[in-house]
C-alpha positions in Angstrom: 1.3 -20.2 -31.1 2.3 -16.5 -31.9 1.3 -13.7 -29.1 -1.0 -11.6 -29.7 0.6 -7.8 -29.3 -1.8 -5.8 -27.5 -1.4 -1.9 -27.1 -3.7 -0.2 -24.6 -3.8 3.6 -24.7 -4.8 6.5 -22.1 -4.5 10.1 -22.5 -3.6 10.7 -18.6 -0.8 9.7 -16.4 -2.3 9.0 -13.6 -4.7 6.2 -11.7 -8.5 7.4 -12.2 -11.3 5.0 -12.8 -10.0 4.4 -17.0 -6.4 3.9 -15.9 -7.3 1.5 -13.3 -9.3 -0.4 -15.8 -6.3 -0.3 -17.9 -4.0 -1.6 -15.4 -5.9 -4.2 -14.1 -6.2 -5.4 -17.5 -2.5 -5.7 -18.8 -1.9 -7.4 -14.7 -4.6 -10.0 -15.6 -4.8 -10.9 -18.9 -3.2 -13.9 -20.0 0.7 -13.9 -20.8 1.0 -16.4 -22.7 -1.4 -15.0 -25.1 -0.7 -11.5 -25.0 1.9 -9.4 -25.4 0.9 -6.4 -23.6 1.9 -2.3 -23.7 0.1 0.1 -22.3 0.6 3.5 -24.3 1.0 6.9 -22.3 1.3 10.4 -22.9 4.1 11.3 -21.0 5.7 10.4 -17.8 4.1 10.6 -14.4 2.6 8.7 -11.3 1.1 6.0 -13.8 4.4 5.1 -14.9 5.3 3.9 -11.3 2.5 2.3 -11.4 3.3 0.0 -14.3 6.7 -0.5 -13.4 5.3 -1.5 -10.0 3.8 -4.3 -11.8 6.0 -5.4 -14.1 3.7 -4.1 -17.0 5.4 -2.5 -20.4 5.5 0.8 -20.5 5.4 3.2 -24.2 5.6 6.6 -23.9 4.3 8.3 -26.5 4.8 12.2 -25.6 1.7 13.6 -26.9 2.5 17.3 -25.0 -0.5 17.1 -23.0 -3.1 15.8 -20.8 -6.6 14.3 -21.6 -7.0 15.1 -25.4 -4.6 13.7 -28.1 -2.5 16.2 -30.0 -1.7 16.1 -33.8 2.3 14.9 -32.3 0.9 12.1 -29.8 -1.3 10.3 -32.6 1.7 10.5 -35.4 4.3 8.6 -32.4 1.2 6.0 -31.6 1.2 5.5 -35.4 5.2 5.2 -35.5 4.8 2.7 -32.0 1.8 0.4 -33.8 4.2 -0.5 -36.9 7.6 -0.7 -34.6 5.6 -3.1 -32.4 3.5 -4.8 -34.9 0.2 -3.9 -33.2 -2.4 -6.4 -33.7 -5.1 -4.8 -31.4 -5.8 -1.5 -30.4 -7.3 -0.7 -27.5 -8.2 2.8 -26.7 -9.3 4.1 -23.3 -11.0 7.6 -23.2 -11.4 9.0 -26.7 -11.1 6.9 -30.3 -8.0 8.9 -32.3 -5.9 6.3 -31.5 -8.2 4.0 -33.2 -7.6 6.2 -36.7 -4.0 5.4 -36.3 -4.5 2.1 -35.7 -6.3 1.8 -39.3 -3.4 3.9 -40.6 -0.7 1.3 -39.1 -2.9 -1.7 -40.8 -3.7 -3.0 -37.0 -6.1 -5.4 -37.1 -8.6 -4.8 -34.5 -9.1 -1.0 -33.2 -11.7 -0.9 -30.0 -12.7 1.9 -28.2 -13.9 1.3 -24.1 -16.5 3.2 -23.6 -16.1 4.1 -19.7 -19.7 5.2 -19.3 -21.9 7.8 -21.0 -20.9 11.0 -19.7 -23.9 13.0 -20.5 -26.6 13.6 -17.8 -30.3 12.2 -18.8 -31.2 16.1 -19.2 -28.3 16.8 -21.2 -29.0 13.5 -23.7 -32.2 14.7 -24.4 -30.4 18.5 -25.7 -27.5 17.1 -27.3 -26.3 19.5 -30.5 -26.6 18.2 -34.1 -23.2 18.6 -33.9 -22.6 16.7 -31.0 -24.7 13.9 -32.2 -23.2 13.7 -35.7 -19.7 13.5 -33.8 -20.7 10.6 -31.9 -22.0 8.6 -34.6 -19.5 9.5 -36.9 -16.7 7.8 -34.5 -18.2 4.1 -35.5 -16.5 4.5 -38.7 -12.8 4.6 -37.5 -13.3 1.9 -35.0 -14.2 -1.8 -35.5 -16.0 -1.9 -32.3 -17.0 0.1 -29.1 -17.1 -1.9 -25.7 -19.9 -0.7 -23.6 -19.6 -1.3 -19.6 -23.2 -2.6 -18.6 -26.2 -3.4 -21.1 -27.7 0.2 -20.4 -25.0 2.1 -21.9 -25.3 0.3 -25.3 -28.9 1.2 -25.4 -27.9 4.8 -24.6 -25.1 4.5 -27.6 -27.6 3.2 -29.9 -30.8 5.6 -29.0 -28.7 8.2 -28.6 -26.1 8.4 -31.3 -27.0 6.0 -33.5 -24.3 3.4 -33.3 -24.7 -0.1 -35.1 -26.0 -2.6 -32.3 -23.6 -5.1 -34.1 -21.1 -2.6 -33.4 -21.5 -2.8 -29.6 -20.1 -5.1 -27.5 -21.0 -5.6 -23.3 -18.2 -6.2 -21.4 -18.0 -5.6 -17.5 -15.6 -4.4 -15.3 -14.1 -5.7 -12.0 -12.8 -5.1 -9.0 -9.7 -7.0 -7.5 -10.4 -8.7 -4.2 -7.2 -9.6 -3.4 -5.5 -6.0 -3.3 -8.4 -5.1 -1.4 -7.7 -7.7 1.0 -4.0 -7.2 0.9 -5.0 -3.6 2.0 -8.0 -4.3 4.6 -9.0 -7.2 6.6 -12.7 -6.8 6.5 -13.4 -8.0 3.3 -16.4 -10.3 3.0 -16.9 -9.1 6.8 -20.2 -8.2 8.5 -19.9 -5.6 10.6 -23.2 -4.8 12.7 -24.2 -0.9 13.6 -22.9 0.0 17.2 -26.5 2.3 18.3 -24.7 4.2 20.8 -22.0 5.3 18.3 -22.2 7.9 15.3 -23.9 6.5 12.1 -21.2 7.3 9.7 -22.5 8.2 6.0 -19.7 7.8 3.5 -19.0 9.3 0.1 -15.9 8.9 -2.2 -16.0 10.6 -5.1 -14.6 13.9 -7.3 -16.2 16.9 -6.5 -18.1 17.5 -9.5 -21.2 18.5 -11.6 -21.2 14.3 -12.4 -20.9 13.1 -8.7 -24.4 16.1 -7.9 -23.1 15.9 -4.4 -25.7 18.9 -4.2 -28.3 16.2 -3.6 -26.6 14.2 -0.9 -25.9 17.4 1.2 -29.7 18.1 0.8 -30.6 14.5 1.8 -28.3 14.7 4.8 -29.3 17.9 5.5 -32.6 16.6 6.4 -30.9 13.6 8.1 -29.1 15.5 10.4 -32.1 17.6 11.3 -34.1 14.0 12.4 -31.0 11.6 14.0 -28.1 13.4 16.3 -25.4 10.5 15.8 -25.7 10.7 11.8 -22.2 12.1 10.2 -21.6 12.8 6.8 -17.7 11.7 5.6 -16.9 13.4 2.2 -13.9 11.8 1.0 -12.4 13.5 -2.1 -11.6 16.8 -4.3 -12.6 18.6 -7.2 -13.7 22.0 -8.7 -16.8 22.0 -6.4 -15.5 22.2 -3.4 -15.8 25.2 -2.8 -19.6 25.0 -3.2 -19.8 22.0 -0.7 -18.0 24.3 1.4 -20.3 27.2 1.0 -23.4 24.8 1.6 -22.0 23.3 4.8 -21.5 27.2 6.4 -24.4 28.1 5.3 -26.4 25.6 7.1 -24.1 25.3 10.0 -22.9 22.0 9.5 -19.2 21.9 10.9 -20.0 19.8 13.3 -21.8 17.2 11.2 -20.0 16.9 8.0 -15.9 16.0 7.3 -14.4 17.0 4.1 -11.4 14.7 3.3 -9.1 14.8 0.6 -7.9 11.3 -1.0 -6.1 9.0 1.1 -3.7 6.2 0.1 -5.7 3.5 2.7 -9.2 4.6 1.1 -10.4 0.7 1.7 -9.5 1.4 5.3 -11.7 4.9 4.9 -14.4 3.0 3.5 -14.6 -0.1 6.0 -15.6 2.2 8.4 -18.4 4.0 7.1 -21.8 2.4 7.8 -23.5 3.4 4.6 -21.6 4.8 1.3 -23.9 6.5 -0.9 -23.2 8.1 -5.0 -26.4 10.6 -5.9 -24.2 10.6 -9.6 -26.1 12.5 -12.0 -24.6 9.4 -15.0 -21.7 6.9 -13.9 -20.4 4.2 -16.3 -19.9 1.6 -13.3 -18.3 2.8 -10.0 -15.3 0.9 -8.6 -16.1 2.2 -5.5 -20.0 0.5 -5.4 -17.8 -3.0 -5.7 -15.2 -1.9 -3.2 -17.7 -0.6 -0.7 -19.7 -4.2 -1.5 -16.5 -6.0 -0.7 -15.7 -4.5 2.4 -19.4 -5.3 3.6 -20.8 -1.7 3.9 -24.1 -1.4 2.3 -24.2 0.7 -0.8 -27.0 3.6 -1.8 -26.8 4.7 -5.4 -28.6 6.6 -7.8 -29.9 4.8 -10.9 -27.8 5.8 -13.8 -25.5 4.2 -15.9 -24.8 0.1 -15.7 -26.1 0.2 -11.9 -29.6 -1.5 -12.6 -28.0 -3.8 -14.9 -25.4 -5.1 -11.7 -27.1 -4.2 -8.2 -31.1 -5.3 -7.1 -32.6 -2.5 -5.0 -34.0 -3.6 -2.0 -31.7 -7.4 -2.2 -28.3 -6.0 -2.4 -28.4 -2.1 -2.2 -30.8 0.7 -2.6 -31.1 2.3 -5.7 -32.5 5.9 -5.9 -33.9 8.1 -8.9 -31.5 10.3 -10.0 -31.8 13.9 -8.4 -34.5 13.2 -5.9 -33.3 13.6 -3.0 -36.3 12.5 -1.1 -35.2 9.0 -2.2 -31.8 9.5 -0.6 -33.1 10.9 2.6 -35.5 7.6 2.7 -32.7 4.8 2.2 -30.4 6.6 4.4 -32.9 6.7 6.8 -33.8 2.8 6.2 -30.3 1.9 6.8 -30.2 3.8 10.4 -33.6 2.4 11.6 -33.4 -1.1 10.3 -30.3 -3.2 11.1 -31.6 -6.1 9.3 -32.3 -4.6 6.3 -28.7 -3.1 5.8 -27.3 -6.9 7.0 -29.5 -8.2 4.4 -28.0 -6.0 1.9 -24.6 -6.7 3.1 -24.7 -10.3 2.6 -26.3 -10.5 -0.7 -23.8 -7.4 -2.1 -21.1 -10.1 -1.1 -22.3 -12.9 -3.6 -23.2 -10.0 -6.2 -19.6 -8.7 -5.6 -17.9 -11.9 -6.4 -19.4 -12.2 -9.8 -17.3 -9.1 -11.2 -13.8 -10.1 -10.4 -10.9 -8.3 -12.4 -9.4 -12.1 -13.0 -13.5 -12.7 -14.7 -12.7 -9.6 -16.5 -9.5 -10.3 -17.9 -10.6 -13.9 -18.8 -13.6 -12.4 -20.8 -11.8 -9.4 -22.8 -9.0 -12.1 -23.9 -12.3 -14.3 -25.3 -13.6 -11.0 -27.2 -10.2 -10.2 -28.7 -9.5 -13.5 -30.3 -13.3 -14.0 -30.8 -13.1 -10.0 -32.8 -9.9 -11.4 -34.5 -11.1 -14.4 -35.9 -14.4 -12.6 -37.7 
């Protein structure tokens, strides 16, 4: 049986959330199916990366970061018809998909790694804006959506064809977390005469509102002496974070960390980790923290309703209220059984949404999207 050649593209070069899903894509998907290159715009930490894991690399020197230049999209061209592309998959923006139909490929796709529009900002989206999002359906042969609520947004919002719309989710890889940190699938029970340690992970940024967490923990701090707040990450907020922890003297009571290479160590020893995200697609880090048997707080937005139970395996808060993150903050420090009930039902949620699951079910798609 001929291979299927399979070219995924990113516009970055190195590891966020869409890279990561790229990578643990082309590590997981079936070899003797797939013939697998993933397509980036120039040289950088990515590229070790790959290498690291024996996954082709195609440069395809586009001259920048993040958006596709006229000179990247003409080499992609050139790269389908030397390779003899038979699916494109794009990661972060669909140009690569017009090339695609250019070079005769015969499936273009376009992940679709969340909606990243705030409910506010949905509702006042430009004619413009609008008319460019549903215009992008005609260049691609499908859009993959990350959870259930995202396709409605893509539908409601932008008009896209529902049969254009496909659900996939993503996963996280329990074994590198494992090779990494040996609490995985570990519960770990609230010491009361240590700190209570809040954790965050996340870029500092108008998506991630950490406005609202230091609001919530504001009020936490005020009530319960052993409560710290861990802030592990960076971004064109921080200053702002800054500012608010000066101005209501809390040194003492909040950490600011930068990114870390052991983050699953970081995370294992929080005792909560909480996202008050103003949209997500569908954090890795929810999964990770899940994994590593810390309890999870997050705001509902994005694919989380369509994954996590509030109240059976985390809490889930309405976005921007941060009376609703003050109260399951406050749940988690008063009642131990709660957050060990939470705990052991994120595990068997966790294990649902495996990268090898992943893998298993984007091959199906492909040669299902082939075949029609």
């Amino acid at each position: 049986m001929k291979k299927i050649n399979l070219l995924l593209i990113v516009c970055n070069n190195v590891l966020n959330g869409t890279e990561r899903y790229v990578v643990d894509l082309a590590k997981n998907i079936n070899k003797d199916e797939f013939n697998v290159y993933v397509a980036v715009p120039m040289k950088g930490p990515l590229s070790e990366i790959l290498k690291e894991n024996s996954i082709n690399e195609v440069l395809y020197d586009n001259g920048k970061l993040y958006y596709y230049s006229f000179k990247g999209i003409r080499n992609l061209y050139r790269i389908m018809k030397k390779l003899k592309i038979d699916i494109v998959h794009a990661n972060a923006k669909f140009q690569p998909c017009i090339a695609g139909k250019l070079a005769g490929v015969k499936l273009n796709v376009e992940s679709r790694h969340g909606i990243f529009y705030s409910a506010n900002q949905l509702e006042k989206l430009s004619i413009f804006r609008k008319l460019y999002e549903y215009s992008k359906q005609f260049f691609i042969d499908d859009f993959i959506a990350i959870s259930d609520n995202d396709k409605k947004t893509l539908i409601k919002y932008f008009r896209i064809r529902s049969k254009k719309i496909s659900v996939l989710y993503l996963g996280v890889d329990i074994e590198e977390i494992a090779n990494n940190c040996n609490t995985v699938f570990n519960y770990r029970a609230v010491n009361p005469e240590s700190n209570f340690i809040i954790g965050h992970v996340g870029r500092f940024t108008f998506q991630k509102a950490q406005e609202y967490l230091l609001e919530a923990f504001k009020r936490i701090s005020e009530k319960y002496q052993r409560a710290k707040l861990v802030i592990v990450g960076s971004g064109e907020n921080k200053e702002d974070i800054i500012r608010f922890i000066n101005e209501n003297n809390l040194h003492d009571k909040v950490i600011i960390k930068e990114y870390i290479n052991k983050i699953y160590s970081e995370i294992s020893s929080f005792d909560v980790h909480i996202l008050t995200s103003r949209y997500e697609g569908t954090p890795y880090v929810n999964f990770e923290a899940m994994a590593l048997g810390i309890p999870v707080i997050s705001s509902d937005t994005g694919g989380i309703s369509n994954i996590l139970t509030n109240g059976f395996d985390s809490l889930i808060t309405r976005v921007g209220n941060t009376d609703d993150a003050f109260k399951a903050i406050e749940s988690l420090i008063l009642d131990e059984s709660l957050r060990k009930k939470l705990i052991l039902n994120a595990f068997e949620t966790v294990k649902k949404y495996t990268v090898q699951n992943m893998a298993v079910q984007t091959a199906q798609y492909y040669i299902l999207k082939l075949k029609n």
